[in-house]
C-alpha positions as CSV (number, residue, x, y, z in Angstrom):
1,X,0.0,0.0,0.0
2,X,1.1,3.4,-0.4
3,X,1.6,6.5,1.6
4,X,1.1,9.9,0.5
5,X,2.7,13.3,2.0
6,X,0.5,16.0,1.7
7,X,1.4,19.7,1.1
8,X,-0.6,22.8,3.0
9,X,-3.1,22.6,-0.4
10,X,-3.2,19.0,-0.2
11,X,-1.7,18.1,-3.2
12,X,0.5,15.2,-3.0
13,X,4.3,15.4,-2.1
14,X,5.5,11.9,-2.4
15,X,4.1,8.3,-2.3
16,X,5.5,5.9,-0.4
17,X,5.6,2.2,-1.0
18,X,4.6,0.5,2.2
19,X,4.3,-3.3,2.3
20,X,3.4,-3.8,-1.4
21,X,1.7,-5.5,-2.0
22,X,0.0,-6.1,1.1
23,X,-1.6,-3.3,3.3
24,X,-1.0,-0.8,5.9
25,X,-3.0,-1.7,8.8
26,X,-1.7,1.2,11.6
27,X,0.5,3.8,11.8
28,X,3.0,5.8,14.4
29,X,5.6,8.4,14.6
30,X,9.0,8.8,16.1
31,X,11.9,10.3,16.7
32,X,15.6,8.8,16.3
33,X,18.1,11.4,17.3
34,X,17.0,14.1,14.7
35,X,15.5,12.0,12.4
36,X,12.0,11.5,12.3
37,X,10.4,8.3,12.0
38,X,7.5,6.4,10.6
39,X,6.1,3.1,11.8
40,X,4.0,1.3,9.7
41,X,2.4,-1.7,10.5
42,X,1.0,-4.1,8.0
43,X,-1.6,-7.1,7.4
44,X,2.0,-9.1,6.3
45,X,2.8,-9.3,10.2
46,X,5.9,-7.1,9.4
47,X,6.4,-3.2,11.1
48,X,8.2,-1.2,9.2
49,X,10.9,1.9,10.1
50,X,11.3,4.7,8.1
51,X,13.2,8.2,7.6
52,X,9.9,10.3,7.5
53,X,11.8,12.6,5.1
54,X,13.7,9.9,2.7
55,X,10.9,7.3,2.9
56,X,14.1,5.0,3.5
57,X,13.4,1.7,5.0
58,X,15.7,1.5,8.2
59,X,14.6,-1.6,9.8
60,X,12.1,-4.0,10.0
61,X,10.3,-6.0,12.7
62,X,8.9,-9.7,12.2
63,X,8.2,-11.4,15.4
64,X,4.3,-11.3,14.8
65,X,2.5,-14.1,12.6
66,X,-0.8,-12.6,12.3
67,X,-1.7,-8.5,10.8
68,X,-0.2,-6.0,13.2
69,X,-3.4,-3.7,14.2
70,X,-2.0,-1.4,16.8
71,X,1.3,0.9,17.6
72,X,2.5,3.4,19.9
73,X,6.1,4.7,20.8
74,X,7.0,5.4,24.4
75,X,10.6,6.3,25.5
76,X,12.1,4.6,22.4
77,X,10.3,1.5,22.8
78,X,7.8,0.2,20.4
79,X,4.8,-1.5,21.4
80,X,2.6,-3.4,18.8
81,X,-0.6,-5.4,19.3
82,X,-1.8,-8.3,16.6
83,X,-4.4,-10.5,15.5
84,X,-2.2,-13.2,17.1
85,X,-3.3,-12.4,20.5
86,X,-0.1,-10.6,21.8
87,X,1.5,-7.5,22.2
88,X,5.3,-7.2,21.4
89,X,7.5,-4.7,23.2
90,X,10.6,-3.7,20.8
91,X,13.6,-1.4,20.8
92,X,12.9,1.0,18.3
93,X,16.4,1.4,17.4
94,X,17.8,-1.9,17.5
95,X,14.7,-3.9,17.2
96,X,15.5,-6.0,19.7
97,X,12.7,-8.0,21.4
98,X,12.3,-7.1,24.7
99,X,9.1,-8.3,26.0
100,X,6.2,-10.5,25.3
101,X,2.5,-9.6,26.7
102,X,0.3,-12.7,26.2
103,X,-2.7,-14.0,27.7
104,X,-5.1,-12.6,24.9
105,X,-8.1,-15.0,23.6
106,X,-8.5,-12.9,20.6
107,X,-7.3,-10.2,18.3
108,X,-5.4,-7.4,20.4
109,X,-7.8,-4.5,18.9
110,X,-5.8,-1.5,20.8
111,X,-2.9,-0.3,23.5
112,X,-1.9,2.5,25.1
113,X,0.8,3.2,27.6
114,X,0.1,5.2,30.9
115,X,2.6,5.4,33.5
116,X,3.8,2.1,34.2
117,X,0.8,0.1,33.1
118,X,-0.2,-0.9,29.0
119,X,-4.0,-0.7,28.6
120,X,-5.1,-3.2,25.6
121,X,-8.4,-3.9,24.4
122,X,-9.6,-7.0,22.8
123,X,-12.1,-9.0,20.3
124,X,-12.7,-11.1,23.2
125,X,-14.7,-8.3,25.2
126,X,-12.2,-7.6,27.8
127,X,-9.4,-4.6,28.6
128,X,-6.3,-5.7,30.1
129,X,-4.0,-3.6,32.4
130,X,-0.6,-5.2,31.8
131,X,2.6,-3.8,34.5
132,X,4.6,-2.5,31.0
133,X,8.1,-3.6,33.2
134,X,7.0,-7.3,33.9
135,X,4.4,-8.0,31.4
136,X,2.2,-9.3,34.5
137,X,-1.2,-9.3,33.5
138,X,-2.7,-7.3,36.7
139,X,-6.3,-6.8,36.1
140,X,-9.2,-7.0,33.5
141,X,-12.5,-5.0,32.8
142,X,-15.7,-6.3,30.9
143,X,-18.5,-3.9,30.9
144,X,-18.8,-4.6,26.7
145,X,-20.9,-6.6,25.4
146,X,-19.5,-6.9,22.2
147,X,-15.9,-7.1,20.4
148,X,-14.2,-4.2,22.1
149,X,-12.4,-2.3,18.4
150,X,-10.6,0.6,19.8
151,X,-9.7,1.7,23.6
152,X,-8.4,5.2,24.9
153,X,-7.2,6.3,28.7
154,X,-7.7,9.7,29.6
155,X,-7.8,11.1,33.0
156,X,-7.8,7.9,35.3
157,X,-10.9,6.8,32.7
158,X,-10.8,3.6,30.3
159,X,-12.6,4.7,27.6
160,X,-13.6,1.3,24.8
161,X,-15.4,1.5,21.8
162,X,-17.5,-2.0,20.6
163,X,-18.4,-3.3,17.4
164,X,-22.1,-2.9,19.0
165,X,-21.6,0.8,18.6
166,X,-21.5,1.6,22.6
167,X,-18.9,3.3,24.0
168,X,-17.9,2.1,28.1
169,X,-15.8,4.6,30.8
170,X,-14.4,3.0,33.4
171,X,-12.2,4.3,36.6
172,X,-8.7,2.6,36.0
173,X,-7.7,1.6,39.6
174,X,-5.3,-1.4,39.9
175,X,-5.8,-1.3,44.2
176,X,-9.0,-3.1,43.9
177,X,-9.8,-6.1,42.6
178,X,-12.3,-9.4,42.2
179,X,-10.5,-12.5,41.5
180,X,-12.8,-15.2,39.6
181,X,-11.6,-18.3,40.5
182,X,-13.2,-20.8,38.4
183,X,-10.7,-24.1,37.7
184,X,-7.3,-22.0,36.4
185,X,-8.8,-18.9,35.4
186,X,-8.1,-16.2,38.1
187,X,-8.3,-13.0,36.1
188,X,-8.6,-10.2,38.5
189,X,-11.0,-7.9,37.9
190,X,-11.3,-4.2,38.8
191,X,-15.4,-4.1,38.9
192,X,-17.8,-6.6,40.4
193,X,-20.2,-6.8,38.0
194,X,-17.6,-7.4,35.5
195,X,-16.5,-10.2,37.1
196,X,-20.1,-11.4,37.6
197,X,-21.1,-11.2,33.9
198,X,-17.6,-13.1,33.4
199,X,-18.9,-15.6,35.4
200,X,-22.3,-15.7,34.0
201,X,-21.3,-15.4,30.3
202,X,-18.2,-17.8,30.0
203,X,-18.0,-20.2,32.8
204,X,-21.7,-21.0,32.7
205,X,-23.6,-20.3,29.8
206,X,-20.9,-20.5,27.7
207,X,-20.5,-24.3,28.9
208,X,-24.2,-25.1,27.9
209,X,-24.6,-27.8,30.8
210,X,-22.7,-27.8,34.0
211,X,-22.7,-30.6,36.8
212,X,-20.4,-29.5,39.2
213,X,-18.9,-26.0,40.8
214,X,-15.6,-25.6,39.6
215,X,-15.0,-22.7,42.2
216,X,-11.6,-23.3,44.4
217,X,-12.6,-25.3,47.3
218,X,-16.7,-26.0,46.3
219,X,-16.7,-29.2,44.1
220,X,-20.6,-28.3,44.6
221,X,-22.5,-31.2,42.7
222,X,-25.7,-30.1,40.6
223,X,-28.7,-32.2,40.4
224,X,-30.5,-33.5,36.5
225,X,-33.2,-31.0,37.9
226,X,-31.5,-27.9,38.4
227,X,-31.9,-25.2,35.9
228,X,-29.7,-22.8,34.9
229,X,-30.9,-20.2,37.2
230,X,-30.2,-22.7,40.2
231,X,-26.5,-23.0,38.9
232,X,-26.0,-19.3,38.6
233,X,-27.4,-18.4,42.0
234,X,-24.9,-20.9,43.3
235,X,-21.6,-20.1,41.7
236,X,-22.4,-16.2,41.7
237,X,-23.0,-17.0,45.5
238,X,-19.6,-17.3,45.7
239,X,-18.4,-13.4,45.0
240,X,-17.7,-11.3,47.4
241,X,-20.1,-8.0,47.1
242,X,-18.2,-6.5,49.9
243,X,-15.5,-3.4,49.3
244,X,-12.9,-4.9,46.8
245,X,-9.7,-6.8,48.5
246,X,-6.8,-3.7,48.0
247,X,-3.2,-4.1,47.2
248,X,-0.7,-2.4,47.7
249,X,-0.3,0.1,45.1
């Protein structure tokens, strides 16, 4: 695909040949020293480096194996979500791979950086809240109903758009949280009726027909005569609707 550089009437600069013959699916700036840079990233899997001025291809980056849908640039670091369900953290000028954020059940949609946490939204419905230095996943929201497309943090706010056409704030607070604990899940999440519709949505519905409470330490059996309401009175029985459990922050 190319890229065009536009003058102050619009007219057309320069073209640049991005990907060919594949397309551009995202795009970032940088800085290198003086140069400026632009990052391109493409439905080939690849990200590409270039002088902004030259068009010159500087470097490129192939550790994904799906289309790269998401970029930013913080402090020389380049962070890049795909359709394979991770996000890749990469020195910009040496484009060395320096960390790995997984745990993803669909396409990674969107990131941002803020502070020391990456925000990341995802076709599965959730936002993740990743510590950027440890890529320890450290807590999940899930007020969408839908495939979560695009995601934005501004002002201690979460803001994701859905394919449903809603758009969902949340208060990003990593101090509380509401661990489901269903078999090996534990995803800690930061509201409780996130983690509730979690509940509701994947481990029981989801499951069509279920005969026993996986919850740590319940083993509860079901009868042939419960219904699904009885099973989700049960299990949902087992969150705690109290102030959230704080950590340190």
């Amino acid at each position: 695909m190319r890229l065009e550089r536009l003058n102050s009437k619009n007219k057309c600069l320069e073209r640049l040949h991005c990907h060919e013959p594949r397309g551009v699916s995202c795009l970032t700036t940088a800085t290198e020293g003086q140069r400026k840079l632009l990052c391109s990233g493409s439905f080939d899997s690849t990200i590409a480096i270039r002088d902004c001025k030259s068009g010159l291809l500087l470097r490129t980056f192939s550790d994904h194996n799906m289309t790269v849908l998401c970029l930013q640039v913080v402090e020389n670091i380049l962070y890049s979500g795909s359709a394979d369900m991770k996000v890749h953290a990469h020195n910009l000028n040496s484009g060395e791979l320096l960390r790995c954020y997984e745990g993803h059940t669909m396409s990674v949609s969107g990131l941002q950086i803020v502070g020391r946490v990456l925000v990341t939204s995802c076709l599965d419905k959730l936002i993740r809240c990743y510590d950027v230095a440890t890529a320890e996943l450290k807590q999940v929201y899930g007020g969408q109903m839908d495939m979560i497309f695009s995601v934005h943090v501004n002002n201690g706010r979460i803001y994701s758009g859905a394919r449903d056409g809603s758009v969902v704030a949340v208060k990003l607070d990593l101090r509380v949280y509401h661990p489901c604990k269903w078999r090996e899940c534990q995803l800690n999440f930061g509201i409780v009726t996130h983690l509730k519709n979690h509940i509701r949505e994947f481990h029981v519905m989801e499951q069509g027909t279920v005969e026993a409470c996986h919850w740590a330490n319940c083993g509860h059996q079901f009868s042939a005569d419960d219904d699904i309401s009885v099973v989700l009175k049960h299990v949902l029985g087992h969150v705690v609707t109290r102030t959230a459990r704080k950590t340190a922050s």
